[in-house]
VEXLUM-550855 format. One line per field, with one value per residue (C-alpha): residue number from 1; residue in one letter; x, y, z. Coordinates in pm, 1 decimal, always signed. Example, Ala and Ser with C-alpha at 12.3 -4.5 7.8 and 13.67 -1.06 7.14 Angstrom:
% residues 2
k: c(1 2)
r: c(a s)
u: c(+1230.0 +1367.0)
v: c(-450.0 -106.0)
w: c(+780.0 +714.0)
END
This chain:
% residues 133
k: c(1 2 3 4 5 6 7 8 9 10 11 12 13 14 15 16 17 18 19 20 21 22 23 24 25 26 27 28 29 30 31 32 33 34 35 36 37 38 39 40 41 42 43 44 45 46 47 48 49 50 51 52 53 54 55 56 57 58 59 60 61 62 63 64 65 66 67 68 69 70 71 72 73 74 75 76 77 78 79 80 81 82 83 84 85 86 87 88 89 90 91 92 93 94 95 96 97 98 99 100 101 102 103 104 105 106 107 108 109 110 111 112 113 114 115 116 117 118 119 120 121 122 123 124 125 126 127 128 129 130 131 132 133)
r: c(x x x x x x x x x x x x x x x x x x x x x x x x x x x x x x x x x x x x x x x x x x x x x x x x x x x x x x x x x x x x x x x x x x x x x x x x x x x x x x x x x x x x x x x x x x x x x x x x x x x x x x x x x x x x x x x x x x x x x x x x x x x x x x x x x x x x x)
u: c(-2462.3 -2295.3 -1968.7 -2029.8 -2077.4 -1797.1 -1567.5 -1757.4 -1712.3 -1331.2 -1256.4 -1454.7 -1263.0 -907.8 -1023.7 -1132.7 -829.9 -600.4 -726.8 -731.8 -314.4 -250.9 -369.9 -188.1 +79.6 +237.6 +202.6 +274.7 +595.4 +661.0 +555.5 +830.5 +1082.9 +1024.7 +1044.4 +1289.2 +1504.5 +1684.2 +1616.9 +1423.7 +1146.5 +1056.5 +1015.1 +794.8 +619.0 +553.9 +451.8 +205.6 +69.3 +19.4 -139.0 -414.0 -497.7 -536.2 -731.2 -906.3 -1037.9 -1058.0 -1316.5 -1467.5 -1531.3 -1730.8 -1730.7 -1947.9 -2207.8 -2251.9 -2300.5 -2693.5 -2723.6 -2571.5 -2736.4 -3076.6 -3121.7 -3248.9 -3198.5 -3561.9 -3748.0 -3901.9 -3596.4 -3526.8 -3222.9 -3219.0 -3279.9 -2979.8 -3206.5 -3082.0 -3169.3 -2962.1 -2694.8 -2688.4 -2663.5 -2408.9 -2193.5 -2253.3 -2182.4 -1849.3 -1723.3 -1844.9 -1646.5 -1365.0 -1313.6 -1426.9 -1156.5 -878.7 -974.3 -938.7 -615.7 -457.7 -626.2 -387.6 -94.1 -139.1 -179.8 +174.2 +309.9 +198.1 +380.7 +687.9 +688.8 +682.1 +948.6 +1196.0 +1115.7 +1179.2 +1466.6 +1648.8 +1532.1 +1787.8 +2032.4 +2026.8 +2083.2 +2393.4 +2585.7)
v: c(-49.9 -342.4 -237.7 +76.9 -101.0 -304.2 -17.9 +174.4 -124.6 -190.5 +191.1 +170.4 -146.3 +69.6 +331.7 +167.0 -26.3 +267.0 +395.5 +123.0 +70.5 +429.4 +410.0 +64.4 +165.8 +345.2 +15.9 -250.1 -66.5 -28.0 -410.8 -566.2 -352.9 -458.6 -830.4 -817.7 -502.9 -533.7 -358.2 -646.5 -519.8 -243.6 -536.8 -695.5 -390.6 -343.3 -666.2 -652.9 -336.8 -510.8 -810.3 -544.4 -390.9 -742.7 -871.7 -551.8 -567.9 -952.7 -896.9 -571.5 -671.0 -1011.4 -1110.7 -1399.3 -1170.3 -896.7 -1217.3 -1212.0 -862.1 -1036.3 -1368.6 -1518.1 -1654.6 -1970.3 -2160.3 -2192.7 -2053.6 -1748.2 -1662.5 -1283.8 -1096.0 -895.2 -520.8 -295.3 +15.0 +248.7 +29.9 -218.8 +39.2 +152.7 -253.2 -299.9 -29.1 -126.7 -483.2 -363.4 -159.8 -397.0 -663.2 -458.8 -412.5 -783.1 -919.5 -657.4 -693.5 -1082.6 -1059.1 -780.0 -992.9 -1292.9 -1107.7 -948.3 -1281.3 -1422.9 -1085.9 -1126.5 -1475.4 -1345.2 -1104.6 -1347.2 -1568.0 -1231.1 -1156.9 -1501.8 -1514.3 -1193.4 -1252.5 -1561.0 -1341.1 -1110.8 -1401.2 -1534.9 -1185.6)
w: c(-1261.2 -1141.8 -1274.1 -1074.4 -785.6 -770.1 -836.7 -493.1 -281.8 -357.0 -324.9 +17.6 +116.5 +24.0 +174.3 +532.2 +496.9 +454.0 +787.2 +947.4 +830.8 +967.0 +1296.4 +1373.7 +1195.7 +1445.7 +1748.8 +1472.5 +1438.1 +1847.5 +1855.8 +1595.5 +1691.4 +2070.3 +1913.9 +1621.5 +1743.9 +1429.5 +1078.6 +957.2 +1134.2 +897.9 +640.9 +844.5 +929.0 +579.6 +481.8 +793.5 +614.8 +288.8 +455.5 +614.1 +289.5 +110.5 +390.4 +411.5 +47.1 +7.4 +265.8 +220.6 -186.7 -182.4 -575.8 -475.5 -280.3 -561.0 -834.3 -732.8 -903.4 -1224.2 -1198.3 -1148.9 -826.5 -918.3 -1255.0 -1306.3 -1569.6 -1327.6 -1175.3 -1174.8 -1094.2 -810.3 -869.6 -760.2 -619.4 -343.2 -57.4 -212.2 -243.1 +100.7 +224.1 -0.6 +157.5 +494.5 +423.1 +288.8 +526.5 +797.3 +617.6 +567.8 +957.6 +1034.7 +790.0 +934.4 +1247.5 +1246.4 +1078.8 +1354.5 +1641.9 +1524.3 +1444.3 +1844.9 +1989.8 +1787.6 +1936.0 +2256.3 +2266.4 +2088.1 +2318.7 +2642.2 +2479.3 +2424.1 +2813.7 +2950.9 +2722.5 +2876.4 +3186.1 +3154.1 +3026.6 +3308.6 +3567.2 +3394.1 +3419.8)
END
């Protein structure tokens, strides 16, 4: 079962991060083009894609989180392991697609805010060039 679980949560995390890719695909691309203007951009636009997925999973799938339906909770001679019944299924989802977007989300929010400055420095810097001519 927790094998099974696993496998749900890190094709949920793909899956929520493949959307996620696809609709900023399209302004990531307007964005580094804007910046870089040169073909390295698509690079970068691809390696930005990459970064969302592995954030996207890395979040969405928490190894350490799922270890209480493999483990006891305590070390003590009582200690049970958690049962992994519906409700616990349903949680588990959430949690993961929640995390999913959290992590992505995070990541795109920095990557906006670099952008953004990159963006300001490319502006200042033809502004300057426009003045000279």
């Amino acid at each position: 079962m927790f094998i099974t679980l696993l496998a749900v949560t890190f094709i949920i995390a793909l899956a929520v991060s493949f959307i996620v890719a696809r609709m900023f695909s399209s302004p990531i691309n307007k964005i580094l083009m804007r910046i870089i203007s040169d073909e390295i951009s698509n690079v970068w636009s691809k390696y930005l894609k990459f970064a969302i997925y592995v954030v996207g999973i890395s979040s969405g799938v928490r190894i350490w989180e799922l270890e209480k339906y493999i483990t006891p909770a305590r070390r003590t001679d009582d200690a049970v392991i958690i049962v992994l019944n519906s409700d616990r299924w349903v949680l588990e989802v959430y949690r993961t697609i929640i995390g999913t977007l959290q992590g992505v989300a995070w990541m795109l929010l920095v990557f906006f805010i670099f952008a953004l400055i990159a963006y300001v420095i490319v502006r200042i810097s033809e502004g300057r060039k426009t003045k000279e001519v």
